[in-house]
mmCIF file of the N, C-alpha and C atoms, coordinates in Angstrom:
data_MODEL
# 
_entry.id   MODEL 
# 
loop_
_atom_site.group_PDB 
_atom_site.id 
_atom_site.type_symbol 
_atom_site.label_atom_id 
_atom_site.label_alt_id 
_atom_site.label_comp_id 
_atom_site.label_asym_id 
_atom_site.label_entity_id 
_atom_site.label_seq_id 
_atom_site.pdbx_PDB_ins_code 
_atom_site.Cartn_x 
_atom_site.Cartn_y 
_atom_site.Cartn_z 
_atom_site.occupancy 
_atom_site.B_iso_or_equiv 
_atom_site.pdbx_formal_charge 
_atom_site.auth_seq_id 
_atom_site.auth_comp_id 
_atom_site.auth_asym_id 
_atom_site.auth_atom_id 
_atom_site.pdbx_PDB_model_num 
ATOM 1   N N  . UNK A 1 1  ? -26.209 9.274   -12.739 1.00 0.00 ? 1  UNK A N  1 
ATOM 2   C CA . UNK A 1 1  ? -25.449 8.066   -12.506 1.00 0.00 ? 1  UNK A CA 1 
ATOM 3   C C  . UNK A 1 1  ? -24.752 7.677   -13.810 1.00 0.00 ? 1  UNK A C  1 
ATOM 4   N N  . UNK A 1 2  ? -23.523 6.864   -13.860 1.00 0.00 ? 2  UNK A N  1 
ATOM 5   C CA . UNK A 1 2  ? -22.744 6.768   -14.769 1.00 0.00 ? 2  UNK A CA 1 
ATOM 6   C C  . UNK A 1 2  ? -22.566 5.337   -14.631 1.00 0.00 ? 2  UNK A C  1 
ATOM 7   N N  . UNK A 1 3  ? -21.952 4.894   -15.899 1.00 0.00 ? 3  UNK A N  1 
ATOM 8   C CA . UNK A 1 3  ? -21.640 3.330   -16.189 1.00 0.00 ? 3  UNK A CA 1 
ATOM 9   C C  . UNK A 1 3  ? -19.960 3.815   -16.417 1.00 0.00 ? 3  UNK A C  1 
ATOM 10  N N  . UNK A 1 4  ? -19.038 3.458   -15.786 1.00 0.00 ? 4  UNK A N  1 
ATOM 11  C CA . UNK A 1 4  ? -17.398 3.531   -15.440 1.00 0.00 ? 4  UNK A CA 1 
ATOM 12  C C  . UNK A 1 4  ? -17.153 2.053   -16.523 1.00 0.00 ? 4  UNK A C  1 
ATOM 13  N N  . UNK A 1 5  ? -16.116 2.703   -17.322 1.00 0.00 ? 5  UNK A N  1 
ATOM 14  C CA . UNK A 1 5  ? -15.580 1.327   -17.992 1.00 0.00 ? 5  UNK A CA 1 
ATOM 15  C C  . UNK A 1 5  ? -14.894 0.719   -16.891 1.00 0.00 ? 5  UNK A C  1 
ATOM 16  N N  . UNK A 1 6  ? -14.471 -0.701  -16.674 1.00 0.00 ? 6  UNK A N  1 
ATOM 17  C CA . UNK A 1 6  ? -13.836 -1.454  -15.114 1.00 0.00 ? 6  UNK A CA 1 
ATOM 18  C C  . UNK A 1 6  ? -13.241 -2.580  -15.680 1.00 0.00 ? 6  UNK A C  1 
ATOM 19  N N  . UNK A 1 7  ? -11.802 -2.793  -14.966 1.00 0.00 ? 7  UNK A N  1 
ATOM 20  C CA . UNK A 1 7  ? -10.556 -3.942  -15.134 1.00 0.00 ? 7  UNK A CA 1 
ATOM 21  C C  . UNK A 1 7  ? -10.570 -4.152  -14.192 1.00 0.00 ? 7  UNK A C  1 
ATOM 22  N N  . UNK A 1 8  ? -10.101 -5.219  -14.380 1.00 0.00 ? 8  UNK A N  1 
ATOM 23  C CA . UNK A 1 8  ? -9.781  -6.390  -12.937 1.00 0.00 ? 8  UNK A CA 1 
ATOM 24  C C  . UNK A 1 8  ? -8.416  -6.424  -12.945 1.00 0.00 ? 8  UNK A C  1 
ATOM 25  N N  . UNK A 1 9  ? -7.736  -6.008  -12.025 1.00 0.00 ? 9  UNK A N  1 
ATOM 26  C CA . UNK A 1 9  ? -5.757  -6.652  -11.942 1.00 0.00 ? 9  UNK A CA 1 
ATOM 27  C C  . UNK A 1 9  ? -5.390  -7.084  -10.707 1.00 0.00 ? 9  UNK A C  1 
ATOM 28  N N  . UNK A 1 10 ? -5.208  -7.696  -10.392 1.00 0.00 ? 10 UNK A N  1 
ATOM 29  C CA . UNK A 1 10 ? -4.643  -9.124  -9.381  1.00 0.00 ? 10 UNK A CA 1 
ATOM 30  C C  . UNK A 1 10 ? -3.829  -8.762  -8.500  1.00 0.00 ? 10 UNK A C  1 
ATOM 31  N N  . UNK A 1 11 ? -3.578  -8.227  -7.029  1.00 0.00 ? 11 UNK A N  1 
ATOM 32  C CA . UNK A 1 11 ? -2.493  -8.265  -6.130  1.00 0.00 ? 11 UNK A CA 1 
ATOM 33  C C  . UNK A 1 11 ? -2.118  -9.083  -5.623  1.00 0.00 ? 11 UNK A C  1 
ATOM 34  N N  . UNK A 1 12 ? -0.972  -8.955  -4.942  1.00 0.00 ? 12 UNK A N  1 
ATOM 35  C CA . UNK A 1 12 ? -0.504  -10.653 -4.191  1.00 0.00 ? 12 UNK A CA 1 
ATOM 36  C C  . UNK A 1 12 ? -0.407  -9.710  -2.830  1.00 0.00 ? 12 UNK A C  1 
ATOM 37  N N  . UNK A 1 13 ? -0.841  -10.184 -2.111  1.00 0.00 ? 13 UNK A N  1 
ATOM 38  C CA . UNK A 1 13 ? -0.966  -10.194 -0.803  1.00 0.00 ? 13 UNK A CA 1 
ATOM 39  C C  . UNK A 1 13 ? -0.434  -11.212 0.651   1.00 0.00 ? 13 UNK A C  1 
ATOM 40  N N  . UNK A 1 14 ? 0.015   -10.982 1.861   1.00 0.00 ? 14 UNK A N  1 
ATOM 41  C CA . UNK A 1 14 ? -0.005  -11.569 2.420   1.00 0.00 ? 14 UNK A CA 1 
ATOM 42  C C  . UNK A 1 14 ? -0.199  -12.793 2.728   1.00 0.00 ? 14 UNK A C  1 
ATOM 43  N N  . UNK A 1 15 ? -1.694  -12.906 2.847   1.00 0.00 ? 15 UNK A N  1 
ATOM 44  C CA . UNK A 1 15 ? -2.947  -13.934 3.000   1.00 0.00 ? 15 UNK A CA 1 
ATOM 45  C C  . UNK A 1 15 ? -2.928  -14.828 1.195   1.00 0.00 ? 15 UNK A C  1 
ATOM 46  N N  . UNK A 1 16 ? -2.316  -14.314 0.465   1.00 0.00 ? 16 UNK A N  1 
ATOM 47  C CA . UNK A 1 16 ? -2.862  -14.853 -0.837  1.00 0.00 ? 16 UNK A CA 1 
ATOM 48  C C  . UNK A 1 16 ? -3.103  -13.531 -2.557  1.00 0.00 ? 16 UNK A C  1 
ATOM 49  N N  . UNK A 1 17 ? -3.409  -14.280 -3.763  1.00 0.00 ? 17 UNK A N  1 
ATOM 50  C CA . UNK A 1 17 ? -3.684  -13.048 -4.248  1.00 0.00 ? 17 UNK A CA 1 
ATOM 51  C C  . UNK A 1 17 ? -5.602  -12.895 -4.380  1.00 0.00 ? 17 UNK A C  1 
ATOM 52  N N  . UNK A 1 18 ? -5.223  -11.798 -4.443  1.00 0.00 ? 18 UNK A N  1 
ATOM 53  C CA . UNK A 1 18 ? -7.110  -10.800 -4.610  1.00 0.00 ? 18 UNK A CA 1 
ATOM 54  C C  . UNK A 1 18 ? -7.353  -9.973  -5.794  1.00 0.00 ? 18 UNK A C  1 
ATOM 55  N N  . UNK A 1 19 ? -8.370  -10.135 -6.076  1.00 0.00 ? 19 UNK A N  1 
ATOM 56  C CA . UNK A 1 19 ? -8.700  -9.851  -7.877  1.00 0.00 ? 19 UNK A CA 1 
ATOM 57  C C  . UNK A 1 19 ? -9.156  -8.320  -7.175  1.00 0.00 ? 19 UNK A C  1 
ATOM 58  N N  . UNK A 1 20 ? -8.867  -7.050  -7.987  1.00 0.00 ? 20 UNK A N  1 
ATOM 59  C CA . UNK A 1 20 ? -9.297  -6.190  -7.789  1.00 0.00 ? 20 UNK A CA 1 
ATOM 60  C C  . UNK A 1 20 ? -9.902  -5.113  -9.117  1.00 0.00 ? 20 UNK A C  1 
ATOM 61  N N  . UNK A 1 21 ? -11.529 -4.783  -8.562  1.00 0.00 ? 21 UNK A N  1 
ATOM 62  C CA . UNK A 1 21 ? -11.718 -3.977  -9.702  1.00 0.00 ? 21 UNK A CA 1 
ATOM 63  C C  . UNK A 1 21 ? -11.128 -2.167  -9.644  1.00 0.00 ? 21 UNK A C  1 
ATOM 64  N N  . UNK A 1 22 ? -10.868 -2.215  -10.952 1.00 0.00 ? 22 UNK A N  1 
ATOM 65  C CA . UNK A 1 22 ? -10.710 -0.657  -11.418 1.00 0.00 ? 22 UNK A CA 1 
ATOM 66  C C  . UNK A 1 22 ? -11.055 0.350   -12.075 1.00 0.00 ? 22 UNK A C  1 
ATOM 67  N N  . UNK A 1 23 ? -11.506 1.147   -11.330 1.00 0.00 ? 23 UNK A N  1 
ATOM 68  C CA . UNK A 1 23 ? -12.514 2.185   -12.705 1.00 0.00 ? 23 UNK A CA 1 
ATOM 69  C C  . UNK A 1 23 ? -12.032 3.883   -12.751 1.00 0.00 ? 23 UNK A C  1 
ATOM 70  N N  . UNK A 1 24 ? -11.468 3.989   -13.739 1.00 0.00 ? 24 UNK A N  1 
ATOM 71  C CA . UNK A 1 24 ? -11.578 5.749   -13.870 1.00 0.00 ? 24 UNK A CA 1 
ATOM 72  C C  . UNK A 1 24 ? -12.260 6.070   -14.379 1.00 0.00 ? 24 UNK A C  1 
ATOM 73  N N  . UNK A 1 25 ? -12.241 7.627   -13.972 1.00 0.00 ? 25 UNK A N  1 
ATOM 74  C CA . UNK A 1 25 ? -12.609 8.960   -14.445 1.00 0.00 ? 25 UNK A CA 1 
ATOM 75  C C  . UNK A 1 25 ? -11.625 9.981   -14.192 1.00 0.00 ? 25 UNK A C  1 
ATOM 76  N N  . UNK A 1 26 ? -11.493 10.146  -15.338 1.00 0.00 ? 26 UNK A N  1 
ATOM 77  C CA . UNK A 1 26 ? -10.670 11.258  -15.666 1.00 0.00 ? 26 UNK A CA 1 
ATOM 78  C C  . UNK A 1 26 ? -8.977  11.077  -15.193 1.00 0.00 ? 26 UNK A C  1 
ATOM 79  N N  . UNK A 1 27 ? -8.472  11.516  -14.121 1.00 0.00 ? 27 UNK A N  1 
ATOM 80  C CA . UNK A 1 27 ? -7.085  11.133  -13.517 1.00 0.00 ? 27 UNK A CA 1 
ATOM 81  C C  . UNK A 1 27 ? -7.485  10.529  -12.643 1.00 0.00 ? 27 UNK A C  1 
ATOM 82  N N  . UNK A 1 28 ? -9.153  10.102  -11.767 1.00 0.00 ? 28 UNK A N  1 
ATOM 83  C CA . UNK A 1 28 ? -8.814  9.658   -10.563 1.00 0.00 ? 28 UNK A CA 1 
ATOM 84  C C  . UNK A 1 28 ? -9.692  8.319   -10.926 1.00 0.00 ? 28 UNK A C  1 
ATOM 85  N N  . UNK A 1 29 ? -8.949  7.456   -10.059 1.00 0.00 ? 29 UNK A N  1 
ATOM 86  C CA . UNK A 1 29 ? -9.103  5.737   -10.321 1.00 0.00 ? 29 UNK A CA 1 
ATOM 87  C C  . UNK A 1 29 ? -9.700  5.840   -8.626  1.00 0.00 ? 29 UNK A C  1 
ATOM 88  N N  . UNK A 1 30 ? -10.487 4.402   -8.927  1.00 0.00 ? 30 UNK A N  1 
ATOM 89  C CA . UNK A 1 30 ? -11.104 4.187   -7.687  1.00 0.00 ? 30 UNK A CA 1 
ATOM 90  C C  . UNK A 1 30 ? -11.062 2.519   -7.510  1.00 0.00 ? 30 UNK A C  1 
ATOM 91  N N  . UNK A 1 31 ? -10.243 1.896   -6.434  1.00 0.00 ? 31 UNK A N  1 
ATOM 92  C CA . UNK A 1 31 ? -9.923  0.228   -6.402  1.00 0.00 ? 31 UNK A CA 1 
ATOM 93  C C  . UNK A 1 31 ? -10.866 -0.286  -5.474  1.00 0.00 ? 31 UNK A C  1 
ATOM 94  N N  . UNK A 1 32 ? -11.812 -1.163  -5.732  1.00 0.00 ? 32 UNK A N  1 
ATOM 95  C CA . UNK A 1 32 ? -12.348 -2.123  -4.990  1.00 0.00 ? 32 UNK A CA 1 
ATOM 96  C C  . UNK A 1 32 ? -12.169 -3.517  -5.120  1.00 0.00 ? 32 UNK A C  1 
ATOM 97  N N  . UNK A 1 33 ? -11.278 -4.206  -3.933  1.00 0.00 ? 33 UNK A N  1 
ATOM 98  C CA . UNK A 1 33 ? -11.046 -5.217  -3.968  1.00 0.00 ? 33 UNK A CA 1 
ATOM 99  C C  . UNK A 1 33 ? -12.245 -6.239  -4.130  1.00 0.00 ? 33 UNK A C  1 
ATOM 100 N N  . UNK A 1 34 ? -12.194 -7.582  -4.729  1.00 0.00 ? 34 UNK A N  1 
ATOM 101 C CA . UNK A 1 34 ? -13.721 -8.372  -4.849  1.00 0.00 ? 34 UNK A CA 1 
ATOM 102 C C  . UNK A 1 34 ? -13.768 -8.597  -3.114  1.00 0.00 ? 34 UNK A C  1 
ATOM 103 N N  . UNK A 1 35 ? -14.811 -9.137  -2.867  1.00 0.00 ? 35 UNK A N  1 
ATOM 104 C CA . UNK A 1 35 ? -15.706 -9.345  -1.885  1.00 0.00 ? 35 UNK A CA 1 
ATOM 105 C C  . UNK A 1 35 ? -15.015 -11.048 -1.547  1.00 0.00 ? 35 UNK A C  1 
ATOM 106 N N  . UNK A 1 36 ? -15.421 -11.870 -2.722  1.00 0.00 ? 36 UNK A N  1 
ATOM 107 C CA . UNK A 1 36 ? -14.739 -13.176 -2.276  1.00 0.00 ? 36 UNK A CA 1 
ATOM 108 C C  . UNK A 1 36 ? -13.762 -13.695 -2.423  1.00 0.00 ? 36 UNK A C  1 
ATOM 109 N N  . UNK A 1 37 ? -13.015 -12.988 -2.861  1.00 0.00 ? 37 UNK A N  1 
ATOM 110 C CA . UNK A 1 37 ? -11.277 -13.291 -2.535  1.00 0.00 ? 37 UNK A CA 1 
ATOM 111 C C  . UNK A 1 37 ? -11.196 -12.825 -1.316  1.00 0.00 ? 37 UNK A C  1 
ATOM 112 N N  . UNK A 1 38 ? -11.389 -11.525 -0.705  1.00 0.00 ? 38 UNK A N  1 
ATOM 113 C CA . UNK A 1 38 ? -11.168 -11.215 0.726   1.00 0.00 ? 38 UNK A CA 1 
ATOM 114 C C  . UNK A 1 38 ? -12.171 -12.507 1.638   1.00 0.00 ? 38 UNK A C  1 
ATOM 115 N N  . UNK A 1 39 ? -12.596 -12.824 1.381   1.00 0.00 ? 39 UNK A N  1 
ATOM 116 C CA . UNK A 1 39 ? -13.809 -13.307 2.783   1.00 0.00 ? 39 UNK A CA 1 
ATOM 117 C C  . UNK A 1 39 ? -13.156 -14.900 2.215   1.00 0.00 ? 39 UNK A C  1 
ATOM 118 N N  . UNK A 1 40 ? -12.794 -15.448 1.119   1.00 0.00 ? 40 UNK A N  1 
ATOM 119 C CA . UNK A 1 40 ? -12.282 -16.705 1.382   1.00 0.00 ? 40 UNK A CA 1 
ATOM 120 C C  . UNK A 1 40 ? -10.762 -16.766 2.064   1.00 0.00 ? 40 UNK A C  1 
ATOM 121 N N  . UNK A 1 41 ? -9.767  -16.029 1.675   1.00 0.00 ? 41 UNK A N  1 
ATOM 122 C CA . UNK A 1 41 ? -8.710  -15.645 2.074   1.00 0.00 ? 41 UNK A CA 1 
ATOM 123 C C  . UNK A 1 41 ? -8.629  -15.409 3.552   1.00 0.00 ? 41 UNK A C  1 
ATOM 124 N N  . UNK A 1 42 ? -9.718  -14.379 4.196   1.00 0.00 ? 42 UNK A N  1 
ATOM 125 C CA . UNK A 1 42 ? -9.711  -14.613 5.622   1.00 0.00 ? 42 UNK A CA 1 
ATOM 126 C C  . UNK A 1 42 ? -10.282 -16.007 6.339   1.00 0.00 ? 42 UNK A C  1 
ATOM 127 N N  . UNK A 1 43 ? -11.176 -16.788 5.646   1.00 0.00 ? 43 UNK A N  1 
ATOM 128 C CA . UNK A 1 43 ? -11.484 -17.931 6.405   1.00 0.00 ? 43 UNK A CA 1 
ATOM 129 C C  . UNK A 1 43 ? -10.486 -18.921 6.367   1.00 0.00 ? 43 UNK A C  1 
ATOM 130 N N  . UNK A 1 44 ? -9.674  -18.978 5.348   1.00 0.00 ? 44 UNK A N  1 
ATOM 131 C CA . UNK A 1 44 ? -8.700  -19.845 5.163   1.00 0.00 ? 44 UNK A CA 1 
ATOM 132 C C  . UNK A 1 44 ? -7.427  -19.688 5.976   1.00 0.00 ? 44 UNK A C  1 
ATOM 133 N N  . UNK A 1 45 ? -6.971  -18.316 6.587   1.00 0.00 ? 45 UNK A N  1 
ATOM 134 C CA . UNK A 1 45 ? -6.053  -18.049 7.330   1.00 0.00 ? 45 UNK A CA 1 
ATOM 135 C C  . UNK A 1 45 ? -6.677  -17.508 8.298   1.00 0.00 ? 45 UNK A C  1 
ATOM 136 N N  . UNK A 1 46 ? -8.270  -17.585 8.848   1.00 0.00 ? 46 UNK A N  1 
ATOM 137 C CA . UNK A 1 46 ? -8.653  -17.311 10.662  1.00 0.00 ? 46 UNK A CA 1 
ATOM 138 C C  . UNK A 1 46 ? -8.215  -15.871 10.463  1.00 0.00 ? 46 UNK A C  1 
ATOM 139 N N  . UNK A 1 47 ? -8.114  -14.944 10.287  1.00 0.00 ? 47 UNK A N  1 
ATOM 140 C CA . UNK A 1 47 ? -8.103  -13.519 9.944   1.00 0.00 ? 47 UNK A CA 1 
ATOM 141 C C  . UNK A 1 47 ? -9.532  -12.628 9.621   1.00 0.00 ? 47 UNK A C  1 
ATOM 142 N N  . UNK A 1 48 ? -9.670  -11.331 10.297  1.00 0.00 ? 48 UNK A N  1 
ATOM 143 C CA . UNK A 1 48 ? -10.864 -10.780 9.888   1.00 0.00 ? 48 UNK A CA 1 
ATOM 144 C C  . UNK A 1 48 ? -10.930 -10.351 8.462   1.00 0.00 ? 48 UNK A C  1 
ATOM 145 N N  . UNK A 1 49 ? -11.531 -10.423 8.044   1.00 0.00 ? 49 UNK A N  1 
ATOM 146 C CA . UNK A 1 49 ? -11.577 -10.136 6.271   1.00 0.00 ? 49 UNK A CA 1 
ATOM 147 C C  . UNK A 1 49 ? -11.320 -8.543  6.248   1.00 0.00 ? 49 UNK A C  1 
ATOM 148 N N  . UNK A 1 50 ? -11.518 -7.257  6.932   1.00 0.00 ? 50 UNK A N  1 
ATOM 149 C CA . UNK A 1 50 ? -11.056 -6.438  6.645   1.00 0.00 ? 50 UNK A CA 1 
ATOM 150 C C  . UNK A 1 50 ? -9.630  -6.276  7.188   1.00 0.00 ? 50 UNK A C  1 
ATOM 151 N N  . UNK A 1 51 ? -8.559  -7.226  7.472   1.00 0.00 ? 51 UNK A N  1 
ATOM 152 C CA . UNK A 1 51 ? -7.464  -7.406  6.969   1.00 0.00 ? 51 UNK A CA 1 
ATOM 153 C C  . UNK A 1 51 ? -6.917  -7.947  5.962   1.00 0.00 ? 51 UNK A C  1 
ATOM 154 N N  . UNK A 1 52 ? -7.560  -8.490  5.251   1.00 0.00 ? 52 UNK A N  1 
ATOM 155 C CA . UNK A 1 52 ? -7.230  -8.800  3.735   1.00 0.00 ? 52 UNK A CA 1 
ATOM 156 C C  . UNK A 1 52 ? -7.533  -7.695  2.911   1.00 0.00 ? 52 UNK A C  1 
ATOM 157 N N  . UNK A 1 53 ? -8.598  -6.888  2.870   1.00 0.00 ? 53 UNK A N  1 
ATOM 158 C CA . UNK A 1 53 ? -9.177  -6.101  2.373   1.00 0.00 ? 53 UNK A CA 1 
ATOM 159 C C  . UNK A 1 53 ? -7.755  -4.856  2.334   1.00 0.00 ? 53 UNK A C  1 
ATOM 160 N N  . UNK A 1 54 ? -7.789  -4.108  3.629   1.00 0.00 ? 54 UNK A N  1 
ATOM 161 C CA . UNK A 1 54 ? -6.447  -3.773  3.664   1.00 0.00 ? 54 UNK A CA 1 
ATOM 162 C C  . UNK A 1 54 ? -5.329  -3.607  2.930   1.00 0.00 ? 54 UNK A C  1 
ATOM 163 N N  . UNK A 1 55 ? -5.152  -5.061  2.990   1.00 0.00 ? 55 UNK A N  1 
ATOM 164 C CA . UNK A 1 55 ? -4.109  -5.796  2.707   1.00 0.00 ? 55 UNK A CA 1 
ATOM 165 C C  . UNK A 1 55 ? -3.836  -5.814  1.021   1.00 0.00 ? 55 UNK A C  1 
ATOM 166 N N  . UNK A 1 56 ? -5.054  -5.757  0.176   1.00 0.00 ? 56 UNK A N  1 
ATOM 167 C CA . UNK A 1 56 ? -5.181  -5.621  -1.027  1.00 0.00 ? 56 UNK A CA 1 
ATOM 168 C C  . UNK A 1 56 ? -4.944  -3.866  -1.335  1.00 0.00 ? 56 UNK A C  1 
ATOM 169 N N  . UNK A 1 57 ? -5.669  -3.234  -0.497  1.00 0.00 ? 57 UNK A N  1 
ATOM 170 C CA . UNK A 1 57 ? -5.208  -1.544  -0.996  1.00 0.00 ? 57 UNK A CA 1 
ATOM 171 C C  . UNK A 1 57 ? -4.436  -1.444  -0.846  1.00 0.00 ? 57 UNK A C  1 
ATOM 172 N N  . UNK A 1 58 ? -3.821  -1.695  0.061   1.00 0.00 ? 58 UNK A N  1 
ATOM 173 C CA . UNK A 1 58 ? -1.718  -1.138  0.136   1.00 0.00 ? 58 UNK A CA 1 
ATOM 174 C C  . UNK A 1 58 ? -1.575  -2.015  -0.977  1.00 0.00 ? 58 UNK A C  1 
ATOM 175 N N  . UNK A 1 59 ? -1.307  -3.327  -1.394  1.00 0.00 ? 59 UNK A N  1 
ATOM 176 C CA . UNK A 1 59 ? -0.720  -3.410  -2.582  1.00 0.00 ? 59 UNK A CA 1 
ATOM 177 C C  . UNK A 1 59 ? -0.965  -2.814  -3.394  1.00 0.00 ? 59 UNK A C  1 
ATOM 178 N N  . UNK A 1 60 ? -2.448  -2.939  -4.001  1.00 0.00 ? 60 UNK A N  1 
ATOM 179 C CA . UNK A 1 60 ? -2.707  -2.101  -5.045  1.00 0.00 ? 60 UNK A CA 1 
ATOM 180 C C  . UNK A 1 60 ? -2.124  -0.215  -5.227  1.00 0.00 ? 60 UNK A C  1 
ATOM 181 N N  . UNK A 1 61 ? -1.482  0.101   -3.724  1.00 0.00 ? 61 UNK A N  1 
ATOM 182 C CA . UNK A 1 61 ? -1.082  1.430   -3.780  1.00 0.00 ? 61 UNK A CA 1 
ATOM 183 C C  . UNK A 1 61 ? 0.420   1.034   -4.483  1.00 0.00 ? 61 UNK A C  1 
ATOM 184 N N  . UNK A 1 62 ? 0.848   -0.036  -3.780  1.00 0.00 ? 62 UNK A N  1 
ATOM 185 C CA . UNK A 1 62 ? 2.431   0.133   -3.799  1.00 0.00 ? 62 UNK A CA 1 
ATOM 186 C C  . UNK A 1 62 ? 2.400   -0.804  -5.809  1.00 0.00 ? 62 UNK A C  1 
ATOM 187 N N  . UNK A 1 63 ? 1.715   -1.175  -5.934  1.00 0.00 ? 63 UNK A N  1 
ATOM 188 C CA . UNK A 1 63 ? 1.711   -1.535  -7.472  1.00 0.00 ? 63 UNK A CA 1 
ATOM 189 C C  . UNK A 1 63 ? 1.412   -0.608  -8.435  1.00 0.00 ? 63 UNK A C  1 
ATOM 190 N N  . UNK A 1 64 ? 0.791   0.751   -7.786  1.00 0.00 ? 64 UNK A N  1 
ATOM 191 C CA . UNK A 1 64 ? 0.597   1.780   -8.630  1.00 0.00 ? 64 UNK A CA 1 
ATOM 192 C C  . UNK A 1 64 ? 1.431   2.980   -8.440  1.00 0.00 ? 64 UNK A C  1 
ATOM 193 N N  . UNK A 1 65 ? 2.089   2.815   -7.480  1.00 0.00 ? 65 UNK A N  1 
ATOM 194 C CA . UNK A 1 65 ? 3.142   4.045   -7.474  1.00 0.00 ? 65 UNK A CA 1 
ATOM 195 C C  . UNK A 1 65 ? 4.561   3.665   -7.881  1.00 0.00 ? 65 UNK A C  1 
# 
């Protein structure tokens, strides 16, 4: 098991923005959006939270390409 150095960078989304963590190795990065930006973001707009969730990886794709 490994300890990944990890940044946080911010998408704007739909629903709102969502803090997202980031960790590489080597060339490949791996994004996990936080937990309570998605789950407040969906209660606040009546939406299932894995549409915010979503909603944060496509940005985070289209902010990295």
């Amino acid at each position: 098991r490994r300890v990944l150095p990890r940044r946080i960078m911010t998408v704007s989304t739909v629903y709102g923005d969502v803090r997202v963590k980031v960790t590489t190795m080597g060339a490949h990065s791996c994004f996990a959006p936080e937990h309570e930006d998605c789950a407040t973001l969906a209660r606040g707009k009546c939406v299932p939270i894995l549409l915010v969730y979503e909603s944060a990886l496509a940005a985070v794709e289209k902010d990295t390409t």
